[in-house]
N, CA and C atoms as an extended XYZ file, in Angstrom:
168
Properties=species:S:1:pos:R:3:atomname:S:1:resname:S:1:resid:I:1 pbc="F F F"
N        41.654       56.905      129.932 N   UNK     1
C        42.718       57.328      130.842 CA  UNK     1
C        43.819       56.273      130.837 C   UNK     1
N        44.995       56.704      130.676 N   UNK     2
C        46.398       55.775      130.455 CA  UNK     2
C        47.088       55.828      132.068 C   UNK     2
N        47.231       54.958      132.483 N   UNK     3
C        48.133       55.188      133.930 CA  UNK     3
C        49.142       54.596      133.572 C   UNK     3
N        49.963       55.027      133.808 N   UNK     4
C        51.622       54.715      134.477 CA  UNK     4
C        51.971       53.559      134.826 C   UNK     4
N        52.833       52.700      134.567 N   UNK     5
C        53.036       51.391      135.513 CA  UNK     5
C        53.679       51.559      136.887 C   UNK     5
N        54.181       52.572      136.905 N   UNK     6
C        54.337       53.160      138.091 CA  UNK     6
C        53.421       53.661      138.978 C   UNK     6
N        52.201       54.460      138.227 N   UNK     7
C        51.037       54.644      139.185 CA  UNK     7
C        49.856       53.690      139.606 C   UNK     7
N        49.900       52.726      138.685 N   UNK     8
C        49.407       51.759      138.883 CA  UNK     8
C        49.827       50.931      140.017 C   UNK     8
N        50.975       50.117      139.992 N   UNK     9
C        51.847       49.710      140.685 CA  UNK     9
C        51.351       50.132      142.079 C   UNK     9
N        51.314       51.429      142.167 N   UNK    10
C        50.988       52.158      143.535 CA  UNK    10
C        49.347       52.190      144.022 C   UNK    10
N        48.501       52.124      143.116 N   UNK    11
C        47.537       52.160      143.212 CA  UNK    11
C        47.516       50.902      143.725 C   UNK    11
N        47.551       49.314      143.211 N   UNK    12
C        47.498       47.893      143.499 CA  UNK    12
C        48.028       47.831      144.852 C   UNK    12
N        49.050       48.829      145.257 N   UNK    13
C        49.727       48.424      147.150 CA  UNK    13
C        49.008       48.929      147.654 C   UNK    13
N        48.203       50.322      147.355 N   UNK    14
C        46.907       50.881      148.057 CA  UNK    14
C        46.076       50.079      148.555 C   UNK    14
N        45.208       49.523      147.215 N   UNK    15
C        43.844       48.778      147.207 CA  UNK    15
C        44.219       46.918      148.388 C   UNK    15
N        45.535       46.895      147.715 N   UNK    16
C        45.638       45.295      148.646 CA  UNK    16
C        46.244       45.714      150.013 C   UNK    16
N        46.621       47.166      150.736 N   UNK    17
C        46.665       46.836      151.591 CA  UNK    17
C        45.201       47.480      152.722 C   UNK    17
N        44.626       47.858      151.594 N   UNK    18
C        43.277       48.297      152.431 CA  UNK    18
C        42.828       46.955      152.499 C   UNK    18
N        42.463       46.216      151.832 N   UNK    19
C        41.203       44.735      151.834 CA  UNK    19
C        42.466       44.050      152.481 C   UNK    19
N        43.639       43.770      153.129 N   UNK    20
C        44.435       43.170      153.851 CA  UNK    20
C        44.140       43.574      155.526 C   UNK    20
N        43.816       44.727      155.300 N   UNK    21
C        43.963       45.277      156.433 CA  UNK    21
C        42.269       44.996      157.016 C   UNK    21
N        41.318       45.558      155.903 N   UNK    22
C        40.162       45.259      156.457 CA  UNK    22
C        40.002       43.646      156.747 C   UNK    22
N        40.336       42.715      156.051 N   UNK    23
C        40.152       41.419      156.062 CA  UNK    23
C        40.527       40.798      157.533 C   UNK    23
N        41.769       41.046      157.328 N   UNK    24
C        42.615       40.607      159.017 CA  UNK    24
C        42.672       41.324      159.911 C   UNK    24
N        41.922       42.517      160.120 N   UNK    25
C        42.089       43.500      161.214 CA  UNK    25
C        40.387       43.312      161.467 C   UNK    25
N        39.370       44.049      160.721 N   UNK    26
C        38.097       44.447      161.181 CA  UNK    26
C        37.918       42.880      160.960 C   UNK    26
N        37.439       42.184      160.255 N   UNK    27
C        36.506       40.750      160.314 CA  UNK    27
C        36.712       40.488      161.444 C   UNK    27
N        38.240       40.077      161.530 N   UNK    28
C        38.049       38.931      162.339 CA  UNK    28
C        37.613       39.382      164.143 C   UNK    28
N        37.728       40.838      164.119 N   UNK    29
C        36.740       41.556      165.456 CA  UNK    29
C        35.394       41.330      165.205 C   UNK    29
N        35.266       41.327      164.004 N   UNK    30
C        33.389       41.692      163.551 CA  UNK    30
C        33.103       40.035      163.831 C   UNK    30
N        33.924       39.247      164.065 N   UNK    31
C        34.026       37.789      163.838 CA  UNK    31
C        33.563       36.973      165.086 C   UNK    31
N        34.371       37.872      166.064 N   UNK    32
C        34.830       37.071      167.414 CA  UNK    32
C        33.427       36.573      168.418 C   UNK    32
N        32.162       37.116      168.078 N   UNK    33
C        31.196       36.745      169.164 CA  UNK    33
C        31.044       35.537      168.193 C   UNK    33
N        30.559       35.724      167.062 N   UNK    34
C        29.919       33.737      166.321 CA  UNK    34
C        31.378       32.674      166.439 C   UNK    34
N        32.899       33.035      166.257 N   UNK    35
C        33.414       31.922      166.496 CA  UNK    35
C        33.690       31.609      167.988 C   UNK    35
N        33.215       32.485      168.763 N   UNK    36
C        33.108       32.198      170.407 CA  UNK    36
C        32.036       30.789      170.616 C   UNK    36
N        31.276       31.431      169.924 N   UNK    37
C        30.147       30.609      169.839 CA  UNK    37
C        30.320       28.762      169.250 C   UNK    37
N        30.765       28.744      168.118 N   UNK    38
C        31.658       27.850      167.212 CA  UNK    38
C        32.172       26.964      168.588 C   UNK    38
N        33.196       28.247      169.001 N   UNK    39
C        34.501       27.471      169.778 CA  UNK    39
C        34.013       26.280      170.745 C   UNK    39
N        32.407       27.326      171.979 N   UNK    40
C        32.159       26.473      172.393 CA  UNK    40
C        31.061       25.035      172.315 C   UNK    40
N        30.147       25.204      170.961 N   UNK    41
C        29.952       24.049      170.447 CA  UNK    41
C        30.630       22.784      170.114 C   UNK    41
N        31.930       23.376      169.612 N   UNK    42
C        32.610       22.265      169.222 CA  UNK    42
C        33.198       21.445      170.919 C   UNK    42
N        33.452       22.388      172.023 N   UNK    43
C        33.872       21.635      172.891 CA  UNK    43
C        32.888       20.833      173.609 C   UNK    43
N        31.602       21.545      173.403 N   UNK    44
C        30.878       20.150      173.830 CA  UNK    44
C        30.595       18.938      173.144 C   UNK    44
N        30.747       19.854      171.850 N   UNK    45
C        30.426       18.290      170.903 CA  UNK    45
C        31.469       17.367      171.316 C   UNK    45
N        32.877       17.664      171.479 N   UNK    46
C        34.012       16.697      172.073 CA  UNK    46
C        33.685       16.254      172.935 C   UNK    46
N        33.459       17.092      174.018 N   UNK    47
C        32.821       16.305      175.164 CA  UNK    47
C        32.156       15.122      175.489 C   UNK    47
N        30.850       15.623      174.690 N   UNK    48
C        29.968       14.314      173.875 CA  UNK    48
C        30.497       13.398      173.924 C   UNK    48
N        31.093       13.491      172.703 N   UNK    49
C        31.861       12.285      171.835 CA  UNK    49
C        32.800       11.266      172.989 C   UNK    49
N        33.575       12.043      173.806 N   UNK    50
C        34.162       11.528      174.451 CA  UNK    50
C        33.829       10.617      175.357 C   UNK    50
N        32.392       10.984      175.639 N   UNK    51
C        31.643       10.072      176.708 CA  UNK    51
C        31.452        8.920      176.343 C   UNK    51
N        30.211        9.188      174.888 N   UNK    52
C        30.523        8.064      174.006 CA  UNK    52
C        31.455        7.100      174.229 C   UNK    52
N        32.290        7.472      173.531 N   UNK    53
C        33.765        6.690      173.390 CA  UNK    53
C        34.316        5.654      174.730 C   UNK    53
N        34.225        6.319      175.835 N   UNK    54
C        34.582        5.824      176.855 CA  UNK    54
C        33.355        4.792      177.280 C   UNK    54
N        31.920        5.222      176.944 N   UNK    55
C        31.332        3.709      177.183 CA  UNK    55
C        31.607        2.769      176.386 C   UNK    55
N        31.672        3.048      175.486 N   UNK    56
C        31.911        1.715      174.588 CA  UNK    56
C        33.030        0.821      174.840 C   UNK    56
C-alpha cells in the first residue's frame, strides 16, 4: 500500500495528537493518587532534614 504524503502527513497529526492527548490528559489523572503520595513523602522527608539541620 502507497500513501500519499499528504495522507500520511495526516495520519502522523492523528496518531501524535492521540498519544499527546492520552499522555497529558489521562496519565497524569491515572497519576494523581501515587504523586499525592510522592508529594507528601518528600515533605516530610524535608521536614526531617530540617530538624536535623537546625540541631546541628
Amino acid at each position: 500500500m502507497v500513501v500519499k504524503a499528504d495522507e500520511f502527513l495526516e495520519i502522523f497529526k492523528e496518531e501524535k495528537w492521540k498519544r499527546g492527548n492520552f499522555t497529558y490528559k489521562t496519565i497524569l489523572q491515572a497519576n494523581k493518587e501515587p504523586a499525592e503520595d510522592s508529594l507528601n513523602n518528600a515533605k516530610i522527608f524535608l521536614s526531617n532534614i530540617s530538624k536535623v539541620i537546625k540541631k546541628n
